[in-house]
N, C-alpha and C positions, 0 to 999 in steps of 0.2 A: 322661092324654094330653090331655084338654080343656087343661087349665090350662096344660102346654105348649106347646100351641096357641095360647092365648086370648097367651101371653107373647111369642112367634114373632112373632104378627102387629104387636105395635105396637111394637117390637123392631124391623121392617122398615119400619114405618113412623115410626118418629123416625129409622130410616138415610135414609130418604127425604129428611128436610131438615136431612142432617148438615151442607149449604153454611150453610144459615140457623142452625143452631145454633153453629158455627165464629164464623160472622160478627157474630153477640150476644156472643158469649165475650168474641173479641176487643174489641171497644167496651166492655167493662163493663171488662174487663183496662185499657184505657186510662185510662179514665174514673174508677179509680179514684185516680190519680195526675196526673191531670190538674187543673194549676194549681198543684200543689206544688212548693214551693222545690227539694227531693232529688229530687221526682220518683221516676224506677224505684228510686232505691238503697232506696228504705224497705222493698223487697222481703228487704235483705239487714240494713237498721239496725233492724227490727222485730223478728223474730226472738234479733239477737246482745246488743238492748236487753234482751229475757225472757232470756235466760241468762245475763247479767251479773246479775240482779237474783236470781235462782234461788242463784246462784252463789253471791253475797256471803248471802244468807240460810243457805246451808246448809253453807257453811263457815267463816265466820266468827262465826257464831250458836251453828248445830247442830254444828258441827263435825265435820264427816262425813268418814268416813277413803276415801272414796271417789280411786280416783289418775284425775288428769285430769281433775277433776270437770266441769268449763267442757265439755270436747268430750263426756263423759259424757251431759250435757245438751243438748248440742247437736246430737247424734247421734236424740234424740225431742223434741226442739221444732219442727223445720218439719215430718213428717207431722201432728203436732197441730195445728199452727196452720193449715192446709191444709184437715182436715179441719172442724175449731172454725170459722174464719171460712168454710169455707162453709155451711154447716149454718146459723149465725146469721144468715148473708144470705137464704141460701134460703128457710127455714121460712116468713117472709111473702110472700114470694114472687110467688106466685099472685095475693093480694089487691092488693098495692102496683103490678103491673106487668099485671093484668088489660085495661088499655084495648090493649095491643099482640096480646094473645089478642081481644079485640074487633075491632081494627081487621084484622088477617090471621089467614088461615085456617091455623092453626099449631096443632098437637099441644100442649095445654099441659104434657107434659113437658117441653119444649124449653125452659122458663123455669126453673126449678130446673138442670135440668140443663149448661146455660148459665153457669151462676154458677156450679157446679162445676166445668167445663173454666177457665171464667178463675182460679179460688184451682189450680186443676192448675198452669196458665203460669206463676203468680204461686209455686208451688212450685219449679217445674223452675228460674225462673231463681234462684230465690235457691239450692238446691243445687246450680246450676252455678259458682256465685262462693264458698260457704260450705266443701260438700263436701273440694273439693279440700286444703283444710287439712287435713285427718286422714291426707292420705298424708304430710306431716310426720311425723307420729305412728309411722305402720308403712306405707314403700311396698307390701306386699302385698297391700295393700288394690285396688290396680290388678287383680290376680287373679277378683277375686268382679265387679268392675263390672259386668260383662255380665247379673248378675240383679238390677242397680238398672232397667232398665226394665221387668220382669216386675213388681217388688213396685210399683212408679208406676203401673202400670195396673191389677193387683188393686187397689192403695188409692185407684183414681179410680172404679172398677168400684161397691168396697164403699162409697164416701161417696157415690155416684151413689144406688145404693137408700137410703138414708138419708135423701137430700135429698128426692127424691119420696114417700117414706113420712112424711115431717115436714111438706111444703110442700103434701098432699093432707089431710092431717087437722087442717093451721091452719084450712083455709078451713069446716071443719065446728065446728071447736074453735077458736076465736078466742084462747079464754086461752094458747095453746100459747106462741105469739112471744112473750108475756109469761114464760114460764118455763124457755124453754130458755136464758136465759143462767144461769140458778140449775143449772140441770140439766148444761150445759156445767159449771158451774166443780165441781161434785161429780164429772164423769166427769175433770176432770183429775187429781185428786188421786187418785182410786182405778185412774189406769193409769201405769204404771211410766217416768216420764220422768225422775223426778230422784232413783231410788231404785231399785237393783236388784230382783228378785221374790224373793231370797234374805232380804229384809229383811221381806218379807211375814209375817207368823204365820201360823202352820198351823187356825188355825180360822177365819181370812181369807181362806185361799186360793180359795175358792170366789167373791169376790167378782172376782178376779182371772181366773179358769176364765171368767166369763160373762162377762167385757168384751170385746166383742172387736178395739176400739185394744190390747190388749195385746200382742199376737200380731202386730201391724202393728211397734209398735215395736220388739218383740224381732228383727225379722227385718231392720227397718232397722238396731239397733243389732248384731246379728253381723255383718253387714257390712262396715261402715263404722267402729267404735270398737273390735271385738275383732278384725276381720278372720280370719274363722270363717264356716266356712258353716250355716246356720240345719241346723237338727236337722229329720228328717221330720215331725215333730209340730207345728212351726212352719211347716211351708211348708204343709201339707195343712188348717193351723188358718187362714192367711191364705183360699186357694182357696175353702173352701166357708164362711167368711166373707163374702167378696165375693160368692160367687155367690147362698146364699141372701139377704144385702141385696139384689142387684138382686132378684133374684125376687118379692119381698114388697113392696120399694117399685113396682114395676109392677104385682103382684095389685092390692094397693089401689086404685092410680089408677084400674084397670082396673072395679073395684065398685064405687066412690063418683066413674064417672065423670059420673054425669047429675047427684048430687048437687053435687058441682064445680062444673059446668056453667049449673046455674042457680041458686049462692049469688054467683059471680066476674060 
């Protein structure tokens, strides 16, 4: 009940400066494209850049008998890339954007978390321009849309704790921001984006059971590429995913707040 408590209270208190944190998102959203030739579209030529290159590598390489392969890929490259660039930005976080926790009296969740909602925007719009291609594919897909905003908020829920569990233990562990690009590119390859989980071997599978991007993708890709609705074991795998990340990236902050506090 403590720990419920102790996660209640500062839960209400980053709702407290949801204005302030909206209003970082969006400047960081902007700012990321700002002064660029393309501008927003890089939201949507980033993304379909990694699945061209995916694409060509694994069928004209590996030769994979996979049908559709391109929307196959396309269907788990923007929650990846959503989650990936935030987590990358995040993790320093704290340290690089510390003079704004100096200068206002601001919950230093609000910084990690922040940079999360803007790769959210930076999500939403590129599946709003992307997406819609797959009802080509099969308009049924129109059917299931109404639980693509459920799995957008689990998977902004579940990279939310992620972010604050990664951007509270840089500032204690410094080598961290140094290693999670190594660490990123290991969790891409071991979560199911350009390779079915029936491709998995069965003494692998266990690798696959603890990722839990898996379970994210699988649930984006019934959707939207099989137009299928995710199995009970997938949607109840996404829920208490998300919920124990936030849970644990708040505990943390929550313990090593003073140490935070006065290393930032």
């Amino acid at each position: 009940m403590m720990l419920l408590k102790l996660i209640t209270v500062k839960i209400n208190r980053i709702y407290f400066f949801r204005r302030t944190l909206w209003n970082i998102s969006v400047k960081q959203f902007k700012a990321k494209y700002a002064g660029s030739v393309l501008g927003i579209f890089w939201v949507v030529i980033n993304p379909i850049l990694m699945m061209l290159a995916i694409t060509f590598v694994f069928t004209a390489v590996f030769k994979t008998g996979i049908k559709d392969f391109a929307l196959f890929v396309l269907s788990g490259i923007l929650p990846w890339m959503f989650f990936s660039g935030a987590l990358s930005e995040a993790t320093p976080s704290l340290s690089t954007q510390k003079s704004v926790l100096h200068q206002f009296s601001l919950p230093k969740e609000i910084i990690p978390l922040s940079i999360a909602l803007s790769y959210l925007m930076n999500f939403l719009m590129s599946g709003v321009i992307v997406y819609p291609v797959f009802l080509f594919q099969n308009p049924g897909i129109i059917t299931l849309a109404v639980l693509l905003p459920a799995i957008l908020i689990l998977t902004y829920i579940f990279t939310s704790g992620i972010v604050l569990l990664f951007s509270v233990v840089n500032v204690i562990f410094r080598d961290l921001e140094h290693l999670v690009g190594t660490l990123l590119m290991f969790w891409f390859w071991v979560t199911p984006i350009f390779y079915p989980i029936e491709m998995i071997p069965g003494n692998l599978r266990w690798v696959f059971n603890l990722n839990p991007l898996s379970v994210f993708i699988l649930f984006y890709r019934d959707i939207i590429f099989y137009c299928r609705m995710p199995d009970p074991a997938t949607f109840l795998g996404v829920v208490i995913w998300a919920f124990s990340s936030l849970s644990v990236g708040i505990l943390v902050s929550i313990w090593f707040e003073s140490s935070v506090l006065k290393r930032i």
